[in-house]
N, C-alpha and C positions, 0 to 999 in steps of 0.2 A: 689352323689356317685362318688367315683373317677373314676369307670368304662366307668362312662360314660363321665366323664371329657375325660376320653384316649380318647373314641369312638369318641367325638367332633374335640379333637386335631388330633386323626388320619384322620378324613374326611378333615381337613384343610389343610391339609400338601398337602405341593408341590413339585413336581421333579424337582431335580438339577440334571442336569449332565453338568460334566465336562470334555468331550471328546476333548486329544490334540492330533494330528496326527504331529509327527516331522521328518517327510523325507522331508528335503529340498534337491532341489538342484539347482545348478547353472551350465549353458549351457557356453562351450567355443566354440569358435569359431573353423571351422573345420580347422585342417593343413593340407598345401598341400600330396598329396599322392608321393611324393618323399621324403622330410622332414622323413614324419612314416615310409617310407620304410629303412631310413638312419641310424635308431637310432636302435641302441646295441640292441639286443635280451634282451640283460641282464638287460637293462635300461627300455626295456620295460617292463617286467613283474615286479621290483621293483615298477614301478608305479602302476602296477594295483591291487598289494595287497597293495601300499599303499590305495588307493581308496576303495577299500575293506573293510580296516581296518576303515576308515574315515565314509563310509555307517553305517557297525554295531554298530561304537560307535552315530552315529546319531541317528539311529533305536531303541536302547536301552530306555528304557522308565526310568528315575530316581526315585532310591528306596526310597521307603515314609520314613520321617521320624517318628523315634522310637517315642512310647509315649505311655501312659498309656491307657486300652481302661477298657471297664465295662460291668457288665454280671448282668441283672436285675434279682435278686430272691424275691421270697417270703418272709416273715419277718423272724425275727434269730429265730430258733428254730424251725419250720416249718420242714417237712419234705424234699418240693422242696428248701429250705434254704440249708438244711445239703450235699442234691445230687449238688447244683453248689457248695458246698466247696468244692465237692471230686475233680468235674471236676476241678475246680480253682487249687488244690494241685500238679494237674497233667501236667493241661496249665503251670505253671507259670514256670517248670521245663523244657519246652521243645520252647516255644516261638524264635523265632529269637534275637539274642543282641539287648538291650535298651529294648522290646516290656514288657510291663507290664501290668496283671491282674486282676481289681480288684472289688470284687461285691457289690453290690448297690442294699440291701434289699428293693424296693418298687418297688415289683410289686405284685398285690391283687388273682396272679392266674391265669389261664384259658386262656383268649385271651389278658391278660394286657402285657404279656412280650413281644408280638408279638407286640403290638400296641405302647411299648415304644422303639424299635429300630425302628417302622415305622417312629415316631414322632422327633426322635434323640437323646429324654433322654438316650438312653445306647448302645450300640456297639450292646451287643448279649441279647439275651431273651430265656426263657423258653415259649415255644405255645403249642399246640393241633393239631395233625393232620388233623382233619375235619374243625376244625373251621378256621384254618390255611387258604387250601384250599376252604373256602367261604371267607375269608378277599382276598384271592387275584382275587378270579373272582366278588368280588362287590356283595355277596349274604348274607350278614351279614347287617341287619338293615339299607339297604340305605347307608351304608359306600362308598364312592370310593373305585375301585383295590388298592392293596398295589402297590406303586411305589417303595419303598427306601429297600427292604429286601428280604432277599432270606437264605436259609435251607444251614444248615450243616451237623447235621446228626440227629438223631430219634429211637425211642425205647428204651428209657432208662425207663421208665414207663408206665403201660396198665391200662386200665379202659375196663371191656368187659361185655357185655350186656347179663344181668343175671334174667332168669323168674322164680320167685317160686311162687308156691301155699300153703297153709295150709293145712297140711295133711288131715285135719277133710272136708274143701273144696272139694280137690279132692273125695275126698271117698263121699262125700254127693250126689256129681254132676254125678262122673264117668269120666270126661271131663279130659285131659292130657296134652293140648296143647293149648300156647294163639290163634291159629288158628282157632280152635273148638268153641274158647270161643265166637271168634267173628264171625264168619261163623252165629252161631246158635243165634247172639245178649242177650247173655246169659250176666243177671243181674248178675253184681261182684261189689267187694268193693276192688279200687283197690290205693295201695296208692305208690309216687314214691319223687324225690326228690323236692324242692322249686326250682319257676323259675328260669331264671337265670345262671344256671350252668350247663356247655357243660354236663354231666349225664342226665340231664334232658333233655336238647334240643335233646338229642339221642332217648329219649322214643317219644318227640314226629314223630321224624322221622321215628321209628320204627311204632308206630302206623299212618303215613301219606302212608307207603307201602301195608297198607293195607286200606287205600283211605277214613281214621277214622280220629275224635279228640277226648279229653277229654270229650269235646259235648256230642258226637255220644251215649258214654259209657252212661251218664250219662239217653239220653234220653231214653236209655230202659232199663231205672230203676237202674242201676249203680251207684255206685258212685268213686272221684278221689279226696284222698287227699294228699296232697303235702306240705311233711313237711321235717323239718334236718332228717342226716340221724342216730340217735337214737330215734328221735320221730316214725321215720319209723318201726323200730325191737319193739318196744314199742305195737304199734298199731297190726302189726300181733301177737305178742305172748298173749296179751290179744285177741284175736278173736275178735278186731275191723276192721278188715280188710283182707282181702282173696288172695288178687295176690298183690306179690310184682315186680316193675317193675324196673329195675335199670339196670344203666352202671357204672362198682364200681372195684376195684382195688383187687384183690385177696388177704385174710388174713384183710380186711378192717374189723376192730373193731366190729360194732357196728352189723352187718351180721354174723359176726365168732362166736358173742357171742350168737347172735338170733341159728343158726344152731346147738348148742350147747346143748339150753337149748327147743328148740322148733322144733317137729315134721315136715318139710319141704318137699316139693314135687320138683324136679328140671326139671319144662317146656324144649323141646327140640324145638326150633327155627326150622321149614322145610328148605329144602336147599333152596326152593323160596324164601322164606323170607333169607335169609339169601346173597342172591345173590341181592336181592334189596339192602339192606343195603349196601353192595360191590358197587355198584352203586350211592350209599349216598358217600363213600371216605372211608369207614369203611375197616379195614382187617381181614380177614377171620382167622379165630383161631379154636384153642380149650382147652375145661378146661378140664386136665387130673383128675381122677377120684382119688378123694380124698382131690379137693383142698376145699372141704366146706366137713364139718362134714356130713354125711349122705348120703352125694353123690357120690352112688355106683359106676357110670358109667359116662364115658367121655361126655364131652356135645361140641357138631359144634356150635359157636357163633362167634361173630365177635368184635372188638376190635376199640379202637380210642389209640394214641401213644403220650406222649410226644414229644415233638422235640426242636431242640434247631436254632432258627435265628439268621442274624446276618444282620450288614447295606448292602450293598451292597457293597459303597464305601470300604471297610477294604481291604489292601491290599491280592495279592494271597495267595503268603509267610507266610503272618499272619495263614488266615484260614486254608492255609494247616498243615502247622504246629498244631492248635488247634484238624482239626480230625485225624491227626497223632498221637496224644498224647492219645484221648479218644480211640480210636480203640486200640491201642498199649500198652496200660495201665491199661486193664481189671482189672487184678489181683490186683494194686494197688486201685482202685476204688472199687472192691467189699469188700476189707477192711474195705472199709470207709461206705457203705453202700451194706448192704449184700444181699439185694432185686436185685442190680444190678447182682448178679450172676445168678439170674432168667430168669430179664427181658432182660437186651443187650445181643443183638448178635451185633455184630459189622460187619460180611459179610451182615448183612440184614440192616444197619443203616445209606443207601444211598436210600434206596428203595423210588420209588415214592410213594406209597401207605405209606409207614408211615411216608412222610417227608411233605406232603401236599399242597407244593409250590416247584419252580424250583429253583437247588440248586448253591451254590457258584461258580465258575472258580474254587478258589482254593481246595474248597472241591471235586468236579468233578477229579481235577487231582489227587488228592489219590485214590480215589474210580478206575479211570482208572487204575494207576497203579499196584492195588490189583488182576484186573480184577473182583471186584463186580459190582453188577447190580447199578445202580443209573438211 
C-alpha cells in the first residue's frame, strides 16, 4: 500500500539542517588615545555609520532563490483535489517574484500529505489535525517525531464525531446516550468505518476514554462491523445494525441520504466525554440544529480539522506570503468551493488545537501581525 510505503520512508528520513551564522568580524588594533581624540567629530561618525552599514549588510541573511515549489493533493477530481486548486488559484497570485505553485495529485489522503513533505516529495501537504499531532510526538505506529515540517494554517475542512441510534433501538431499549450503553454493558450491533482511516481511529479513541475496545463490545454480546461508508447507511436502514459510530463531514452523502430516508435518534456526547476527547487533540464544536435531516436540536461534539504543512526549510517570505493569500482571499476561495464558506474561519486558522504541530516563522508572523491566536 502506498501508505505505508510513506509511513516506511517517513521513519527513514533524516534531519538536515543547515544553520549559517554570518557575523564576522575582524578586531584592529587599538589607536593611541591622542590619535581618536584628534580626529574630526565629522570623520568620526562617517565612520561609525559607515560600520554600521557594513554590520547590517553582513547580518542580512541572502534571499532564497525563486523556484517552483508543490502542494501534494489528492488525485484530480477528488474533493481535497478541487480545495488545493482553489488554494493554488489564490497562492499563485500573491507569491513573491519568480516563486511558483504547483500541485502534485499523489497523495492517498489522511496522514499521506503530512508524510510526503516530511519525506521531501512536495513543499506543502494536506494533514489532519490529530494525526498531525501524533506524527510529530512519535505516537503514530512507531514512526519517528516529524523532524522536516511544520503548520500553516487549518480549518479549511471538519470531520466531527457523530452518534446515532435507530429509532426503533432507542424506543426498544429506552437508553439515549452511548454512555448508558456502556455503563450498563448493554448488548448493541454497532457498525462504524473500515480500519485505517483517521474516522475510524477517532471511534477508537472515543471508545479507549471510556477505558473499552471493539472487544469489550463485542464480549457482552455486541457486535462491530466496520465497513465503507454506504455499506454503513445500508446496514442501519435495513435494521442490521443499531448505533452508528462515525467522525464524518457534515452533508457527507451516504449519512444525508440514510437521515433522509430512515428514522434516527442523534446521541448527545457528556461534556466528560467530550473533554477527554479535547484531551485526545480533538476540538470542541458543535452541530447546529438542522445540519442532518431530523435533528431537532444542537448537539456538543468535538471535531478533527484539515490542515495544510509545509517543509520547514521554505523560505519566511514564501510561507508568509501563502497564509496571507488564504486568510485574505476567502471570498475568492469560496467561489471555488462553497463548503469553505462554512468551514474557514481564518482568525481561527493559526490555532493550536486545529493545526496539530508548531507552526512556520513565516506563518507565525501573519498571525502576530493580525494579532490572532497561533
Amino acid at each position: 500500500m502506498r501508505l505505508k510505503k510513506l509511513a516506511a520512508l517517513a521513519m527513514a528520513a533524516v534531519m538536515v539542517s543547515g544553520m549559517v551564522t554570518g557575523c564576522g568580524s575582524s578586531e584592529k588594533p587599538a589607536e593611541p588615545a591622542k590619535t581618536e581624540a584628534a580626529a574630526p567629530a565629522e570623520t568620526k561618525a562617517e565612520t561609525k555609520a559607515e560600520e554600521k552599514a557594513e554590520e547590517k549588510t553582513e547580518a542580512a541573511a541572502p534571499a532564497a532563490e525563486p523556484r517552483k515549489i508543490t502542494f501534494a493533493s489528492q488525485s484530480v477530481g477528488t474533493t481535497g483535489y478541487v480545495r488545493v486548486s482553489a488554494f493554488a488559484s489564490v497562492i499563485n497570485q500573491n507569491l513573491p517574484e519568480g516563486w511558483e505553485l504547483e500541485i502534485l495529485p499523489i497523495s492517498s489522503g489522511g496522514l499521506a500529505g503530512t508524510l510526503l513533505v516530511e519525506e521531501g516529495q512536495a513543499d506543502i501537504g494536506e494533514g489532519i489535525s490529530v494525526t498531525d499531532r501524533m506524527l510529530v510526538n512519535g505516537e503514530y505506529g512507531g514512526m519517528e517525531p516529524l523532524k522536516n515540517t511544520l503548520g500553516m494554517f487549518a480549518g479549511t475542512d471538519y470531520a466531527h464525531f457523530l452518534i446515532m441510534f435507530t429509532d426503533s433501538f432507542q424506543k426498544k431499549t429506552g437508553y439515549t446516550t452511548l454512555e448508558e450503553l456502556i455503563e450498563n454493558k448493554v448488548p448493541f450491533r454497532a457498525v462504524t468505518k473500515a480500519p485505517g482511516s483517521a474516522s475510524e481511529m477517532g471511534i477508537q479513541k472515543l471508545l479507549g476514554t471510556f477505558g473499552i475496545t471493539y472487544d469489550d463490545i463485542r464480549k457482552w454480546g455486541g457486535e462491530v462491523t466496520q465497513v465503507a461508508p454506504n455499506d454503513m447507511a445500508d446496514l442501519l436502514k435495513e435494521g442490521r445494525a443499531d448505533v452508528c459510530l462515525d467522525v464524518v463531514g457534515l452533508g457527507q452523502a451516504a449519512l444525508s441520504e440514510l437521515t433522509m430516508t430512515t428514522n434516527m435518534y442523534f446521541a448527545q456526547l457528556s461534556d466528560e466525554t467530550l473533554k477527554n476527547l479535547e484531551a485526545c487533540g480533538y476540538v470542541l464544536s458543535e452541530i447546529e440544529a438542522g445540519s442532518w435531516n431530523g435533528q431537532t436540536k444542537p448537539l456538543k461534539t468535538a471535531l478533527q480539522c484539515s490542515t495544510a504543512v509545509c517543509n520547514k526549510d521554505l523560505p519566511d517570505e514564501v510561507v508568509y506570503a501563502i497564509v496571507k493569500a488564504i486568510c485574505e482571499n476567502k471570498e475568492a476561495l469560496v467561489e471555488q468551493v462553497p463548503a469553505l464558506g462554512v468551514y474557514f474561519v481564518p482568525e481561527k486558522s493559526g490555532e493550536p488545537g486545529r493545526n496539530g504541530m508548531a507552526l512556520h516563522p513565516g506563518a507565525i508572523k501573519y498571525y502576530e501581525e493580525q494579532g490572532w491566536e497561533h
